[in-house]
C-alpha positions in Angstrom: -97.5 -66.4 12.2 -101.0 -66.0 12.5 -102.6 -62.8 11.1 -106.5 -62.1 11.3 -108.9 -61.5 8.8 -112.4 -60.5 7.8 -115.0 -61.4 5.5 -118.7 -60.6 4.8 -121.4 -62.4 3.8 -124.1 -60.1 2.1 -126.9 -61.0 0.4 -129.0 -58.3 -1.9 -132.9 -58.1 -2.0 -133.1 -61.1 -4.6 -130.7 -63.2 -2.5 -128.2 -63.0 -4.4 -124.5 -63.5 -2.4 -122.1 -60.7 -3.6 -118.2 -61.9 -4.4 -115.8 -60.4 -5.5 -112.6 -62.0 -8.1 -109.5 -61.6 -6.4 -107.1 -59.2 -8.3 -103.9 -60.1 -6.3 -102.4 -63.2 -4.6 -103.5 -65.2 -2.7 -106.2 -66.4 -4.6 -105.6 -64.1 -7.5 -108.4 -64.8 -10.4 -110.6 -66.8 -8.0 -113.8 -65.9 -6.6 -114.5 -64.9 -2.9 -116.4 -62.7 -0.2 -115.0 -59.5 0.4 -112.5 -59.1 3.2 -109.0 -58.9 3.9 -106.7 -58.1 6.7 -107.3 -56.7 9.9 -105.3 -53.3 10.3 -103.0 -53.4 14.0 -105.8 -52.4 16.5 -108.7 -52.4 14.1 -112.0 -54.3 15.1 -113.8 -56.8 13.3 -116.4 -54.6 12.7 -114.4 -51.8 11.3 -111.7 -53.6 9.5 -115.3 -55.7 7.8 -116.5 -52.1 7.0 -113.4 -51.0 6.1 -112.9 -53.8 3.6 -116.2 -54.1 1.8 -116.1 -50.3 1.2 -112.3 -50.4 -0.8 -113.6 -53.6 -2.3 -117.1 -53.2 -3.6 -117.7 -49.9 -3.2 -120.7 -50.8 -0.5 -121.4 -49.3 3.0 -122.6 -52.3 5.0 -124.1 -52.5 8.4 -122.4 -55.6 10.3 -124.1 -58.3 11.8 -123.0 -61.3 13.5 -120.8 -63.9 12.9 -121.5 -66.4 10.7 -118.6 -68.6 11.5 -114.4 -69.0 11.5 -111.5 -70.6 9.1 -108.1 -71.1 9.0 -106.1 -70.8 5.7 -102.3 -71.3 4.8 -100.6 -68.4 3.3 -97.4 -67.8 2.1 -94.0 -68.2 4.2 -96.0 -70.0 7.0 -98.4 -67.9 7.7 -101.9 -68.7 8.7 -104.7 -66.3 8.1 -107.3 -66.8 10.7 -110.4 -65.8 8.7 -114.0 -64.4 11.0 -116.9 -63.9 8.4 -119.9 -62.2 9.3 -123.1 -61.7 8.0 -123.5 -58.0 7.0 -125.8 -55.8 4.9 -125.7 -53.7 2.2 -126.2 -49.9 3.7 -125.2 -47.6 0.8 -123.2 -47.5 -2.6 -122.7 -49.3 -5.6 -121.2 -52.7 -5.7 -118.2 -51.8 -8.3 -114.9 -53.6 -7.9 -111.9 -51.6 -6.3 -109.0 -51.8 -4.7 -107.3 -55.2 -5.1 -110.5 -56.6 -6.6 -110.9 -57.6 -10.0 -114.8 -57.7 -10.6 -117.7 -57.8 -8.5 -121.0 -59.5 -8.9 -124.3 -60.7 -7.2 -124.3 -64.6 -7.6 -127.3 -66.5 -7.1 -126.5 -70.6 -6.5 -126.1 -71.8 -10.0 -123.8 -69.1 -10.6 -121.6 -70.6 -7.2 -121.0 -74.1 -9.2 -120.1 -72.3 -12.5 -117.3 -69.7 -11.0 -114.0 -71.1 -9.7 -114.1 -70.1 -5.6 -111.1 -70.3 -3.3 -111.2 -73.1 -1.5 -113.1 -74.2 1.2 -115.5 -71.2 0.4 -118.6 -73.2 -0.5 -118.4 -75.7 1.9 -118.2 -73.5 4.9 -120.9 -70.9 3.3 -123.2 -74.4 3.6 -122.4 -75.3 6.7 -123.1 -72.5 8.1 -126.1 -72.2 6.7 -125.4 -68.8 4.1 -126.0 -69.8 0.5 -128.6 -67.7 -1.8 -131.8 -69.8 -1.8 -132.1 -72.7 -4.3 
């Protein structure tokens, strides 16, 4: 089964990438962009707003995407994950909802936290890391 996802990619004023530390399998502990599940008949868009907002506590306005990925889950499943650059629009980042913490990372904070996998490698090929 394959079930769609979201993720964004935002960047503050210092260029700083904001993840969040997953509170709940899968990934539980490690460190990610926001996003999650698509609701049935939810877009993108929405589901990305949607997401970020429960999270991190952030309005963001969505931009476009930055690129796909396909991760096993449990039981077979395979979540097909679309992340998109977005931008902080309103709020605080504050972790909620199924997040554990939130923070602004800037690159040498990328090779110190432990990332799900795949993360940094895709987030440098397509281009969306904070600025050395």
């Amino acid at each position: 089964m394959r079930v769609n996802c979201v993720g964004a990619i935002i960047f503050d004023g210092s260029d700083r990438l904001l993840l969040v530390q997953r509170g709940h399998p899968p990934g539980m502990g490690m460190w990610s962009i926001p996003g999650g599940r698509l609701e049935p008949g939810e877009t993108d868009e929405a589901g990305l707003r949607r997401e970020v907002l429960e999270e991190t506590g952030l309005h963001v306005r969505v931009g476009r995407l930055a690129g796909t990925v396909e991760r096993p889950g449990p039981g077979g499943v395979t979540y097909v994950i679309r992340d998109y650059l977005a931008t902080a629009a309103g709020g605080v980042a504050t972790a909620g909802d199924d997040a554990a913490d939130v923070r602004w990372c800037g690159r040498a904070d990328l090779a110190r936290l432990p990332l799900t996998e795949g993360l940094l490698e895709s987030l440098a090929e397509w281009d969306a890391l904070p600025r050395p």
